[in-house]
C-alpha positions in Angstrom: -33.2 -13.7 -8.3 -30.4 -13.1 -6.1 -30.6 -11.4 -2.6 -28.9 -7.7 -2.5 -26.1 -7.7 -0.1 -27.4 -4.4 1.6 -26.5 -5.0 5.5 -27.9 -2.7 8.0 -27.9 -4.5 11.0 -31.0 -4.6 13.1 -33.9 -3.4 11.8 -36.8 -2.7 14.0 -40.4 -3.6 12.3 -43.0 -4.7 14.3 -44.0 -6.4 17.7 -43.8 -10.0 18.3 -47.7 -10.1 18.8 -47.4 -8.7 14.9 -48.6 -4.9 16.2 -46.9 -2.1 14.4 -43.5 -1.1 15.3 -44.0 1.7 18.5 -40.5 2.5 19.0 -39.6 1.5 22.6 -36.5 4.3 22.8 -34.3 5.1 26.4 -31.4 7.2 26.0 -28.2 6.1 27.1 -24.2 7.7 26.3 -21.3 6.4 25.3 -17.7 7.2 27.3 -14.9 8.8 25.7 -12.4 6.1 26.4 -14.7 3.0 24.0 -13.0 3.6 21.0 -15.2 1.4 19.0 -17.7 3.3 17.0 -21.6 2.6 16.9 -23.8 2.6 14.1 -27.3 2.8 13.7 -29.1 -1.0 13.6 -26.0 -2.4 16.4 -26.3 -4.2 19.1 -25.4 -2.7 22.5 -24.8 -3.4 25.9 -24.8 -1.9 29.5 -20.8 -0.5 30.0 -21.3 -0.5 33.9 -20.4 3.5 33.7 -22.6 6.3 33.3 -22.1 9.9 32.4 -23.8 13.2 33.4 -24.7 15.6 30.6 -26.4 18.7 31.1 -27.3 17.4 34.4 -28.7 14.2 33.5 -27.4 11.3 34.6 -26.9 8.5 31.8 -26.1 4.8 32.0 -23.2 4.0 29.2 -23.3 1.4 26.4 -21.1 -0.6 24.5 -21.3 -2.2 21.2 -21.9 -5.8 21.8 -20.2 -8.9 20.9 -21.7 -12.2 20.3 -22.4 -14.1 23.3 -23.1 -10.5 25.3 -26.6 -9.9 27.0 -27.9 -6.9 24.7 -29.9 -4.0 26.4 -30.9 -3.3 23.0 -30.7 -2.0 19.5 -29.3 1.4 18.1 -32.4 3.2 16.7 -30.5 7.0 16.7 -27.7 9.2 17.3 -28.9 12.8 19.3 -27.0 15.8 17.7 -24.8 17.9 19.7 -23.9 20.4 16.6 -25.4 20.7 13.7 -22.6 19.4 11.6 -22.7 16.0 14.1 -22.3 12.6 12.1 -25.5 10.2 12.2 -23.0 7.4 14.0 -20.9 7.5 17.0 -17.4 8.1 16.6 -15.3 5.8 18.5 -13.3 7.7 21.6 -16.5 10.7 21.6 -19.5 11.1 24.2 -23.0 10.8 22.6 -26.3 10.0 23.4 -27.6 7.4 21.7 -31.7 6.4 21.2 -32.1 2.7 21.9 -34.8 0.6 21.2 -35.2 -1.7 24.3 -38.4 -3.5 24.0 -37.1 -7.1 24.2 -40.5 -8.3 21.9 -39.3 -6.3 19.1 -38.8 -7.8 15.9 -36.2 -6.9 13.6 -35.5 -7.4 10.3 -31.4 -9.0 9.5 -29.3 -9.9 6.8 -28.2 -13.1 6.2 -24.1 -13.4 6.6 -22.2 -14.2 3.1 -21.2 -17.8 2.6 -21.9 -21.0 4.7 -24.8 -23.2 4.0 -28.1 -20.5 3.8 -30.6 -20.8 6.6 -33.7 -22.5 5.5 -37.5 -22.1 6.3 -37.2 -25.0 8.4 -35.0 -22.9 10.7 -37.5 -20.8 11.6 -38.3 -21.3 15.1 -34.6 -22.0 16.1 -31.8 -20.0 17.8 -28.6 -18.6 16.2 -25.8 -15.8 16.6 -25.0 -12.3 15.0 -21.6 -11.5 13.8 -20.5 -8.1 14.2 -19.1 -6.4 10.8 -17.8 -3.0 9.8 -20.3 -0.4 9.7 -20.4 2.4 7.0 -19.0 6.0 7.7 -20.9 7.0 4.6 -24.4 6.1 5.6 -24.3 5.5 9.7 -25.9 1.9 9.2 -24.5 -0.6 11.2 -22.6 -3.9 9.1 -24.1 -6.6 12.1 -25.0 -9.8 9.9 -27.2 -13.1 11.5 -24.9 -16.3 11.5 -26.2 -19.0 9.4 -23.8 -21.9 11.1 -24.6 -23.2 14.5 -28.4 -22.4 14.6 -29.7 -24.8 17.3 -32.5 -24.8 19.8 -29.8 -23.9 22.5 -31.3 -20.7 24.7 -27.5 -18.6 24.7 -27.6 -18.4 21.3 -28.3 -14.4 20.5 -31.4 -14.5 18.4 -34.2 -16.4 17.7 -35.7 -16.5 14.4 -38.8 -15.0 13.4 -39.5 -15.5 10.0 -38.4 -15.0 6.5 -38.8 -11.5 5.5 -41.7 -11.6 3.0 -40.5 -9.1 0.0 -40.7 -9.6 -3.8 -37.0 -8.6 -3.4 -36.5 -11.5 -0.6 -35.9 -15.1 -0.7 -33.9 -18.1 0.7 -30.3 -18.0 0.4 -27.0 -15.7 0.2 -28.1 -13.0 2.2 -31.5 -13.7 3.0 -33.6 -10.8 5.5 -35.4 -12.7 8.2 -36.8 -11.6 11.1 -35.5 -12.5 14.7 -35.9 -10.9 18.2 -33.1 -10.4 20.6 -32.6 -14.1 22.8 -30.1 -12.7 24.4 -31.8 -9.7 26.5 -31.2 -7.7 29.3 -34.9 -6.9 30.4 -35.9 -10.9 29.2 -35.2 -14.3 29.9 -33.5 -16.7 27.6 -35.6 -18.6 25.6 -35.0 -22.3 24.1 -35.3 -22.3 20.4 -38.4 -25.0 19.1 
């Protein structure tokens, strides 16, 4: 059976001790002048700005690239009308919900083509690529790179597990599990 092709970017579901996902969520805004837009399941990282709304002071975030140190994953988008969208629009303020526990596992797709991760890379380190997210649904498009895995401790993420789903196996877009490597409340960790 073939793997759906169904990316969503990060995924929270449990804690690395295997508890129960507890949502570990801080608030944090975007500045009007990113013009890249944020989905929910991306990566972000501290801006080095901050904005006050409704006199709270907020430090800003940035989608992040491979290779940044990621303060965590986007977990929700607050509302500021009732018609908002459930992503934010590049070039707008917003406060997003970030899941910043860096023990957090998360569930990833596999990245098209390549040579599929095996079992036997469970354990290692590897990279996210950052894709197109969808305007329809809000989900982010981020994808886990199955070419340079290594035990090297600045690669992004290490992996977890396999995603253990009737619907889930090795190969073409494969969901595994991985936690941030990569963190801004953590320190880098070697891959085994």
């Amino acid at each position: 059976m073939a793997n759906a092709d169904c990316a969503r970017g990060f995924i929270p579901r449990s804690g690395l001790s295997g508890q129960p996902y507890n949502a570990s969520v801080m608030q944090f805004s975007t500045a009007s002048g990113d013009s890249t837009a944020i989905f929910i399941g991306d990566p972000v990282k501290l801006s080095g700005t901050s904005q006050t709304i409704n006199g709270q002071v907020f430090a800003d975030v940035d989608q992040a690239a491979t290779g940044d140190v990621v303060v965590g994953v986007v977990v929700g988008v607050l509302q500021d009308t009732r018609d908002s969208l459930t992503y934010r629009a590049g070039s707008t303020v917003r406060i997003l919900l970030v899941e910043t526990n860096p023990n957090t596992v998360f569930e990833i797709q596999e990245v098209s083509g390549g040579t599929a991760l095996a079992a036997a890379d469970i354990g290692l380190n590897a990279n996210f690529v950052v894709g197109s997210g969808s305007t329809v649904t809000g989900y982010s498009g981020v994808e886990l790179n199955n070419s340079g895995e290594a035990s090297t401790n600045t690669l992004d993420l290490q992996i977890v597990g396999l995603v253990n789903r009737a619907d889930n196996e090795v190969g073409e877009h494969a969901k595994w599990l991985v936690r941030i490597n990569r963190h801004q409340f953590a320190n880098q960790v070697a891959g085994a």
